[in-house]
C-alpha angles and dihedrals in degrees: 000000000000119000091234081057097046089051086046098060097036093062087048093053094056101045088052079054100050085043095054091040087051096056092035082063088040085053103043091041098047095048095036088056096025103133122240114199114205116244086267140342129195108249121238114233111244096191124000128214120211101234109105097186143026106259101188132062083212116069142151144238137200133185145172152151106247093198083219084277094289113093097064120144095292107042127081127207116233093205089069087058102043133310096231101064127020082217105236108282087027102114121225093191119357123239113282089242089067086039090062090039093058095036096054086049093059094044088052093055084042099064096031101060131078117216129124098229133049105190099181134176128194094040117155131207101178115359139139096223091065103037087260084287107176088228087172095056102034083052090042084055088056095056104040107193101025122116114252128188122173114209125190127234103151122043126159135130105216121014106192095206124155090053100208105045107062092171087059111048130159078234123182122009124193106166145113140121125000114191113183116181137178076220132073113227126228089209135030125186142170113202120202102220117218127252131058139187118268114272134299087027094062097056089067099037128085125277099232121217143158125243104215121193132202123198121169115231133214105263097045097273122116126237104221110200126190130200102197131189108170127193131297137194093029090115096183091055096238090138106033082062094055092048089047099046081054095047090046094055095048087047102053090034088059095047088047086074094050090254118140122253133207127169121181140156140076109337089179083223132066135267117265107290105001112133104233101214082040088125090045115032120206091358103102093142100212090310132125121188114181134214138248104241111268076227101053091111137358114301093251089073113095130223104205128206152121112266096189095058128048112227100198125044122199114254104216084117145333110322119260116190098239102012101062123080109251132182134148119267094148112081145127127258114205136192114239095247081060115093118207110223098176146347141192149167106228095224108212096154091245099289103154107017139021081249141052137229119252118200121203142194124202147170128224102209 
């Protein structure tokens, strides 16, 4: 063999060492500090509100999927075009400048709108991907005398995405459920859902729960209130069915007892029998969004949105009105003795996130 060949593959045989020494270290570290959240905790009060009960038989109810201030209108997300490169453009984070574009936005719709309850998803504390911004505080600061609990559902210090450019990760994550109220609850659960991708990913992926909220209300019955966030990127729905089975059995449990029940949140799938490229007919652009079962509970449950706006836009790359693919996730769930008064989608062009916020009015009879 010639000695130029030799040298060649020398040097070859080194750098597929130092690459499989280099996962091997991905793989130990992210199991070793992979978190495990119990089957449920009692969530500590950041901040408590003075009303004990709820008063009125009319209130009001806000989500939405904040995107931890990075996936506004301009930005892009690399892990919706491949996990090993960020391709080149893709952001992994955006600049700060668009972080703190998109953070003063939401703050803004925080302390403008009226509702009684703030049911969000996507919410950091300490994360890279969001310049180690405190969202739940700084949106705490917008609503004095509400309620807020934080509950994790994503918890990792170093995420190692994408795989190939270690000089570039997606690095620590600190983020999950924020749940702001004008009421005090008596209870206050998170629920680890069941289900997770097959290791390593998991490692690396979410730990979904449910934040679950419990308000006396005058008359003797509970209000039960659910911030959801269900499971993304399982395209066949595996996990989505085993969340759901979960949800289905604490809903119908709670108005058993004659309580009150309200879920809402982002499902990551659409409501029965909406046809998810309904805003978009035939462009569906290579995705798929599957729908809860028209059959999931009795017909006198309600599934609550607003037909006429999306709430989620696709982050391939910057959105585009007309040329992005758009559908509706984020929605409400109601027990049959809850009235909807009104519902809508608060179109802001996605300005600040890749959702929108629904607002809802209801009625407990």
């Amino acid at each position: 063999m010639k000695p130029l060949l030799k040298r060649v593959l020398k040097v070859l045989g080194l750098l597929l060492s130092f690459f499989a020494a280099y996962i091997g270290v991905i793989l130990v570290h992210g199991t070793l500090v992979d978190y495990v959240a119990p089957p449920q905790e009692t969530l500590q009060a950041a901040q408590t509100a003075a009303i004990t009960e709820v008063p009125d038989s009319v209130i009001s109810l806000a989500i939405w999927n904040l995107g931890y201030t990075g996936l506004g209108a301009e930005a892009d997300f690399f892990f919706d075009n491949g996990r090993h490169f960020s391709s080149g453009p893709h952001m992994v984070r955006p600049p700060r400048e668009l972080t703190d574009k998109f953070e003063a936005g939401i703050e803004q719709w925080m302390m403008s709108t009226q509702a009684d309850f703030f049911l969000l998803q996507e919410v950091d504390v300490a994360s890279r991907r969001s310049y180690y911004i405190n969202q739940f505080e700084r949106l705490q600061a917008q609503k004095p005398g509400f309620s807020a609990y934080f509950a994790v559902n994503y918890l990792n210090p170093r995420v190692p995405l994408p795989l190939l450019e270690p000089w570039n990760p997606y690095g620590a994550v600190h983020s999950g459920l924020a749940t702001y109220s004008r009421f005090q609850p008596t209870e206050a659960m998170r629920y680890q859902l069941p289900g997770s991708f097959g290791w390593p990913m998991r490692n690396f992926q979410l730990d979904r729960c449910l934040a679950v909220f419990r308000y006396p209300v005058k008359g003797g019955k509970d209000l039960v209130v659910v911030n959801v966030h269900n499971s993304a990127h399982d395209r066949d729905g595996q996990l989505k069915k085993q969340e759901m089975a979960y949800l289905k059995d604490l809903l119908l449990k709670e108005y058993e007892k004659g309580n009150y029940v309200i879920a809402g949140g982002d499902w990551n799938q659409c409501p029965p029998f909406f046809r998810f490229d309904g805003f978009m007919p035939g462009r569906t652009q290579g995705y798929v969004q599957l729908n809860i079962p028209d059959d999931f509970l009795p017909t006198d449950w309600r599934w609550v949105y607003d037909p006429t706006v999306p709430t989620n836009r696709k982050a391939r790359k910057p959105y585009k009105p007309g040329e992005t693919f758009v559908t509706i996730i984020d929605f409400f769930l109601i027990s049959p003795n809850v009235k909807v008064n009104s519902v809508k989608c608060i179109d802001l062009q996605f300005q600040f996130s890749d959702h929108q916020p629904v607002w809802m009015e209801v009625e407990l009879e």
